[in-house]
C-alpha positions as CSV (number, residue, x, y, z in Angstrom):
1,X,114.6,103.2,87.5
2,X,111.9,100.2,86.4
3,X,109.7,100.2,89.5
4,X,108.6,97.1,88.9
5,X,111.5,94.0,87.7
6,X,110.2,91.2,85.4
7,X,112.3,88.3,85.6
8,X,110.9,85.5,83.3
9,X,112.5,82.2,84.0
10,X,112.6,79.2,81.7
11,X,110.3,76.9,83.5
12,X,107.6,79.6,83.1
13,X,107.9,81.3,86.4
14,X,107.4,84.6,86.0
15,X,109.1,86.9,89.2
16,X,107.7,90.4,89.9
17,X,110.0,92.7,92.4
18,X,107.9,95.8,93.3
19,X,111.4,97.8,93.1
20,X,111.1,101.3,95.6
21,X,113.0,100.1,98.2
22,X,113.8,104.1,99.3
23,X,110.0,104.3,99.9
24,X,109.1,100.6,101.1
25,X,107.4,99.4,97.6
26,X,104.8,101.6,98.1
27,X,102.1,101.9,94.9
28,X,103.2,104.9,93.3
29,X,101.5,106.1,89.9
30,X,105.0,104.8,87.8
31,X,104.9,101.6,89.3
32,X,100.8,101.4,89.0
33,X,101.4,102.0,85.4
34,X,104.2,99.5,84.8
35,X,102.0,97.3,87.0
36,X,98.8,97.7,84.6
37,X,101.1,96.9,81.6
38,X,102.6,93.8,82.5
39,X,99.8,91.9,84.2
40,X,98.1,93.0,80.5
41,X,100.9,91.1,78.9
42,X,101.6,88.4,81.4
43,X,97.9,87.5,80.8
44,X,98.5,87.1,76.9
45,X,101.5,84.9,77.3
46,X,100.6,81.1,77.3
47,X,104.3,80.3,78.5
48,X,103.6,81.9,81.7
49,X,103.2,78.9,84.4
50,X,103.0,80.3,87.8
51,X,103.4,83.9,89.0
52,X,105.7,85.0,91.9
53,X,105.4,88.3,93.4
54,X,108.0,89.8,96.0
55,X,109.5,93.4,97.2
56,X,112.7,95.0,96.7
57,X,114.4,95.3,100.0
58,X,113.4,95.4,103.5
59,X,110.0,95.4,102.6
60,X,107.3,93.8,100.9
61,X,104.7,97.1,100.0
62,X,103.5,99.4,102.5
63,X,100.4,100.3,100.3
64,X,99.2,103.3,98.4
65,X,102.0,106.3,98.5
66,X,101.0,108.9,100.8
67,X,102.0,111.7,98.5
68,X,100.0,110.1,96.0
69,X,96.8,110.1,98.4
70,X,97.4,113.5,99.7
71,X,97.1,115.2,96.0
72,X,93.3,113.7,95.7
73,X,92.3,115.9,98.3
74,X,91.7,118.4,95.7
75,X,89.1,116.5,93.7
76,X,85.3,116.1,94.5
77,X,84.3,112.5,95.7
78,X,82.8,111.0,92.1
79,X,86.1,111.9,91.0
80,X,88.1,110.1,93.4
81,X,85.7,107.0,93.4
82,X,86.6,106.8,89.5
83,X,90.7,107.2,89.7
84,X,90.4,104.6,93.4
85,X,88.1,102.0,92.0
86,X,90.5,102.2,88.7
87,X,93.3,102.1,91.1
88,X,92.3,98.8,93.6
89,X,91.3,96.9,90.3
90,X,94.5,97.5,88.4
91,X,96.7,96.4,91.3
92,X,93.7,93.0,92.1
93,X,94.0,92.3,88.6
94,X,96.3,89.3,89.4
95,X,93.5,87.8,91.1
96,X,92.6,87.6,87.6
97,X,95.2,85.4,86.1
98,X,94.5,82.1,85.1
99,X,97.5,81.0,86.4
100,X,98.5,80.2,90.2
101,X,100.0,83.1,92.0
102,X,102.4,83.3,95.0
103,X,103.3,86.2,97.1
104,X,106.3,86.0,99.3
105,X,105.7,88.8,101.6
106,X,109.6,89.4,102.5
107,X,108.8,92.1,104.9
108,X,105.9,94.8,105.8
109,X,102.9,94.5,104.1
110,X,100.6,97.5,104.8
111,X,97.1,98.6,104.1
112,X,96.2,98.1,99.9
113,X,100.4,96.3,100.3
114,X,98.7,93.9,102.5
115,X,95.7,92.9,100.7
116,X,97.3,93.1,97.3
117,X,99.5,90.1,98.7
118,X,95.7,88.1,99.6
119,X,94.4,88.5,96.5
120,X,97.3,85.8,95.3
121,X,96.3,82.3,95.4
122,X,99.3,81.3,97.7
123,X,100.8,83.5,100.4
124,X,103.8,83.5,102.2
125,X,105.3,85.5,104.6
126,X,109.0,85.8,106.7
127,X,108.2,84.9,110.6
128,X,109.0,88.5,111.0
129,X,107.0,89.9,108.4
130,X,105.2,92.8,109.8
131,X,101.1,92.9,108.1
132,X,98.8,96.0,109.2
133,X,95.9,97.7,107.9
134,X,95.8,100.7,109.7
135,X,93.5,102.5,107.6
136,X,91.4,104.2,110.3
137,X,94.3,106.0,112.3
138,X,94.9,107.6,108.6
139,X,91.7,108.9,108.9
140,X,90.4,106.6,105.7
141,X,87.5,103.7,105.2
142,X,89.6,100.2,104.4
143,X,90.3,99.9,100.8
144,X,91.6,97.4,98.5
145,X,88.9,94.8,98.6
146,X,90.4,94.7,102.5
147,X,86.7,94.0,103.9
148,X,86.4,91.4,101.6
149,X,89.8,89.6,101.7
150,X,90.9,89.8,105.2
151,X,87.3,88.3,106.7
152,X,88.2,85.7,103.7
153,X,91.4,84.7,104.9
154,X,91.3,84.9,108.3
155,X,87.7,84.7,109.2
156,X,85.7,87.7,110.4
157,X,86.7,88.1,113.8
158,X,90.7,88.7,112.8
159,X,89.6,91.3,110.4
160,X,87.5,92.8,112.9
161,X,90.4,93.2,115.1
162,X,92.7,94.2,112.5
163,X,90.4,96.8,110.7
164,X,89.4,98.7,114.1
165,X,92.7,98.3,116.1
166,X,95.0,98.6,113.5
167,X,96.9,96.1,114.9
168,X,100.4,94.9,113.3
169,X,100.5,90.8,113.6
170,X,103.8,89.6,112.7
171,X,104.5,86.8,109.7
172,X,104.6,83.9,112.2
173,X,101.6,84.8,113.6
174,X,99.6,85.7,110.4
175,X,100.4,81.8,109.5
176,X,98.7,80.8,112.7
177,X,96.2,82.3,112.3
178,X,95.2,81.7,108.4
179,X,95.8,85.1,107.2
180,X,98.8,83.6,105.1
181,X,99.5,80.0,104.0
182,X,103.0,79.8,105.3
183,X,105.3,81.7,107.3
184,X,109.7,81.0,106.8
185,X,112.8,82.8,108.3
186,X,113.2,85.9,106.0
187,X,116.7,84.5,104.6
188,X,115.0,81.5,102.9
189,X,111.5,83.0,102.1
190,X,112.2,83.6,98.6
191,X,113.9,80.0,97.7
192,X,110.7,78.6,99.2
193,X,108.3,80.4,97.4
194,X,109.9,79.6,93.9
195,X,110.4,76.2,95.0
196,X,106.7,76.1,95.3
197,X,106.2,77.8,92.8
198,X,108.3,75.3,90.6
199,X,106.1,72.2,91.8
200,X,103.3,74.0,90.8
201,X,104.5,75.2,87.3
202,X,105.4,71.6,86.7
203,X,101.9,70.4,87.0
204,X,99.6,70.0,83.9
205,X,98.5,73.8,83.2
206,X,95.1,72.8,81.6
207,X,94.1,71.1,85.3
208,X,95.7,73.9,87.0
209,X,93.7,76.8,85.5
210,X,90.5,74.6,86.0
211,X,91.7,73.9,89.1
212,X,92.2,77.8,90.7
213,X,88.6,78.5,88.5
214,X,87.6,76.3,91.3
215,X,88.8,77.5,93.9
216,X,88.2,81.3,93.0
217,X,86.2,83.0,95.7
218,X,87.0,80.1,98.8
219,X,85.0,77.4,96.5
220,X,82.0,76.3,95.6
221,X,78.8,76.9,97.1
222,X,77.9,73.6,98.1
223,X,78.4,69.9,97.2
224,X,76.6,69.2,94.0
225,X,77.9,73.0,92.6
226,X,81.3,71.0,93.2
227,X,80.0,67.8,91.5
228,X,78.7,69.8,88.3
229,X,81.9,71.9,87.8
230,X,83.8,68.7,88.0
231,X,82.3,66.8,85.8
232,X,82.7,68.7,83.2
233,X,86.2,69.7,83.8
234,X,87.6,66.4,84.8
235,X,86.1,65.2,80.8
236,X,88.4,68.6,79.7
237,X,91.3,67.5,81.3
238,X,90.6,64.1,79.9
239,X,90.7,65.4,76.3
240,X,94.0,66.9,76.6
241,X,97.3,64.7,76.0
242,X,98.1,65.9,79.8
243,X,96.4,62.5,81.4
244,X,98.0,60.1,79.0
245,X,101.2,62.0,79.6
246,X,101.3,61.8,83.2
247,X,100.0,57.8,82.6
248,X,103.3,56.8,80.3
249,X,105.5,59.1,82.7
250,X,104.8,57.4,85.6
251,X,104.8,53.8,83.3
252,X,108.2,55.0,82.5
253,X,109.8,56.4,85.5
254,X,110.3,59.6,84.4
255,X,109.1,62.9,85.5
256,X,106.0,64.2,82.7
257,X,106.5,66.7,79.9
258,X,103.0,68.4,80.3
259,X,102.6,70.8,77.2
260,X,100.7,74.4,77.6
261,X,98.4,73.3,75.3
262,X,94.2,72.3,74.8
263,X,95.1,70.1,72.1
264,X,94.4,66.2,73.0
């Protein structure tokens, strides 16, 4: 069975189903492998448009597999620092994507499941949604950049009460609170999340990459930071046909072709 289900659609959405429903998604070594293989390829692909990434059946990813964990108890702590730093960045490499990312958290999201889903540019999550990071009643330090992305989505006082209570906060409340964009009912999470995702693959892909460049990190570090990145990447944007396509589009009363492509 393919733990992980690639569905490429033709207006360059790109749908990934972490597919172990019989143990909740969870990140086992198969799908960390299949994983590592196709965010390689997806980020080779110039068709690719807008990623989408969602759970096989009642839940969204309820982290690292236990098992999985459990056998490292037999190697020394260098050892295990090399195969969980290799781990946490082969599952955050979508952060590295140039393209805009979406997870539609369709159910639990737990511990590394959890911050896996933050480390996409968009978020949603059902109303009921259940999102944990109960790392410390597992007897382990947080992992999966969770110290960094949690404070970064939801501030540091959230994360506080998260990381040391282990709290669960449901979908609806998650939204409230900032820790995910959006929250839906569960039965129409999914439609929403590509419908999103279809705005955003329709948008000029040049501007869009520059655009989440941007944005990487929460922003820039101040105002003129902002005014030197865009001034040179507005002038890129300019010197694609993207700008004079939108222009006659929008002369024409049509919706605009935009071309994956740097050439003017």
């Amino acid at each position: 069975m393919d733990e992980l289900l690639v569905d490429r659609r033709d207006d360059g959405i790109v749908v990934l189903t972490l597919n172990r429903p019989d143990r909740r998604n969870s990140m086992t070594d198969g799908m960390t492998g299949q994983w590592r293989r196709t965010v390689a390829g997806l980020r080779r692909d110039e068709g690719v448009r807008c990623v989408v990434v969602t759970g096989a059946g009642s839940a969204f990813c309820s982290g690292g597999d236990l098992s999985w964990l459990a056998e490292r108890g037999a190697e020394d702590v260098p050892a295990l620092r090399d195969r969980m730093l290799e781990f946490y960045r082969t599952w955050l490499s979508i952060a590295d994507l140039e393209v805009p990312t979406i997870a539609a958290v369709n159910g639990a999201a737990i511990g590394a499941g959890l911050c896996f889903a933050l480390a996409c540019d968009l978020v949603y999550a059902a109303e009921d949604a259940e999102l944990a990071v109960p790392f410390t009643s597992l007897g382990l330090h947080p992992g999966m950049a969770a110290t960094y992305l949690l404070p970064r989505a939801a501030g540091i006082g959230a994360a506080r009460e998260m990381l040391l209570t282990g709290r669960t906060v449901p979908g609806a409340e998650a939204a409230a609170m900032g820790l995910v964009t959006r929250a839906f009912p569960r039965d129409v999470l999914l439609a929403e999340a590509l419908r999103i995702a279809a705005m955003t693959a329709a948008n000029a892909p040049v501007a869009t990459r520059l655009t989440k460049a941007a944005l990487a990190g929460g922003g820039h570090a101040d105002l003129h930071a902002a005014l030197r990145w865009e001034s040179l990447a507005q002038p890129v944007t300019m010197a694609t046909g993207d700008m004079l396509e939108a222009l006659n589009a929008r002369r024409e009363g049509r919706s605009p072709r935009f071309r994956n492509s740097w050439d003017g």
